[in-house]
C-alpha positions as CSV (number, residue, x, y, z in Angstrom):
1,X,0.0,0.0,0.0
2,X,1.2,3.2,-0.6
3,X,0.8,6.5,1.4
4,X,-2.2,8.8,0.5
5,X,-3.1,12.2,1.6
6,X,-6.2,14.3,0.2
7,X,-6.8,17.6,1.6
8,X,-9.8,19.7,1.0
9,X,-9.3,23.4,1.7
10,X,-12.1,25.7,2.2
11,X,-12.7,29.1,0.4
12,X,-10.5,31.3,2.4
13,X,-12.8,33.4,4.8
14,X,-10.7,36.5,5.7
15,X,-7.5,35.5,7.1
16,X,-9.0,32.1,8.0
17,X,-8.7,29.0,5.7
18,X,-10.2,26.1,7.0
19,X,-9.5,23.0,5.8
20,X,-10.0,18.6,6.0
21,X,-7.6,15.9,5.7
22,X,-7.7,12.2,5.1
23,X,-4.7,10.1,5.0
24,X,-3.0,6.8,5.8
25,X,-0.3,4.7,4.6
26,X,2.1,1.4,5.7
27,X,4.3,1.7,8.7
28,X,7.4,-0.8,8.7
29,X,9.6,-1.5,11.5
30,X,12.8,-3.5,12.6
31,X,11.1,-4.9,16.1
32,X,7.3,-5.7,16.5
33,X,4.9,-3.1,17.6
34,X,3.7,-3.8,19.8
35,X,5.8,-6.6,20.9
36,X,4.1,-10.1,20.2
37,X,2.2,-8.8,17.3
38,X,4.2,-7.2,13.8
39,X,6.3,-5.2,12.0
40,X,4.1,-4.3,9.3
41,X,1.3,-1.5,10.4
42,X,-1.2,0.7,8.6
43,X,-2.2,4.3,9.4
44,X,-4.9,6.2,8.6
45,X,-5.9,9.7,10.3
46,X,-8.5,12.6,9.4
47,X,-8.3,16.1,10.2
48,X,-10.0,18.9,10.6
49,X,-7.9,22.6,10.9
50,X,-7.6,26.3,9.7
51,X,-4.8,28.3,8.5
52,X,-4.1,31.8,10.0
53,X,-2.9,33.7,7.5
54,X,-1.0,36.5,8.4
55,X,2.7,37.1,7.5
56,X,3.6,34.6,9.2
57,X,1.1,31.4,9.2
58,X,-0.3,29.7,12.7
59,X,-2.4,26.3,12.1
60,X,-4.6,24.9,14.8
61,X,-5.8,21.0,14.0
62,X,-7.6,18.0,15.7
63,X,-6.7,14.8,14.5
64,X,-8.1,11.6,14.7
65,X,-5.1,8.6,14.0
66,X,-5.9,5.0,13.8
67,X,-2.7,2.3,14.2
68,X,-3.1,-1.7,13.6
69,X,-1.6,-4.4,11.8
70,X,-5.4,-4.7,9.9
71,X,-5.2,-8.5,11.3
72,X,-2.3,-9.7,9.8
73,X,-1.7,-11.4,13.4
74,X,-3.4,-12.1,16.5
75,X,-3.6,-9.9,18.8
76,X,-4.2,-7.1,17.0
77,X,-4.2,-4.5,19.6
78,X,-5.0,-1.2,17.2
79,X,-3.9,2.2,18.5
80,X,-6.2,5.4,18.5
81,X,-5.4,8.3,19.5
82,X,-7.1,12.0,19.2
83,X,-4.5,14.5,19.0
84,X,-4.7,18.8,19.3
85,X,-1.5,20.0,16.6
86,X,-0.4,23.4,16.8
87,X,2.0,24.9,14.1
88,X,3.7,27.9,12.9
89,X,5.4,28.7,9.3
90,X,5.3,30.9,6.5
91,X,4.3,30.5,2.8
92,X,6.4,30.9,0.2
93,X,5.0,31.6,-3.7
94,X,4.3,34.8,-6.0
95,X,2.8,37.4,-4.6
């Protein structure tokens, strides 16, 4: 499987731009994760954040992320998690 990642961004309302994001791919390791289980993992997340466009760019996001091995052994102890991202940059492009 390869990795994906759509993102859907809103019309830009003032200086916010919200936006929605799917995504997942296939996580390899060296050791199992967890231990008993395998090194091959998928990931898939969706988010939901806006953009804060100023001069300098501050995103806020909630994200939902999923982790299993999709039952390629038993146990198959999935991970979920629910995570608050907070992020700073800049865009670059023509002006």
């Amino acid at each position: 499987m390869f990795p994906f990642a759509l993102k859907w961004i809103f019309a830009t309302r003032g200086s916010a731009e919200p936006y929605l994001e799917l995504n997942g791919g296939t996580l390899f390791t060296t050791h199992e994760v967890p231990a008993g289980t395998s090194t091959v993992n998928f990931t898939s997340s969706a988010a939901f954040g806006v953009h804060f466009l100023r001069e300098h760019t501050w995103t806020a996001e909630v994200r939902y992320m999923h982790i299993s091995n999709a039952g390629l052994t038993v146990p198959n102890p999935g991970v979920n998690t629910v995570q608050v991202r907070l992020g700073f940059g800049k865009f670059f492009g023509k002006k």
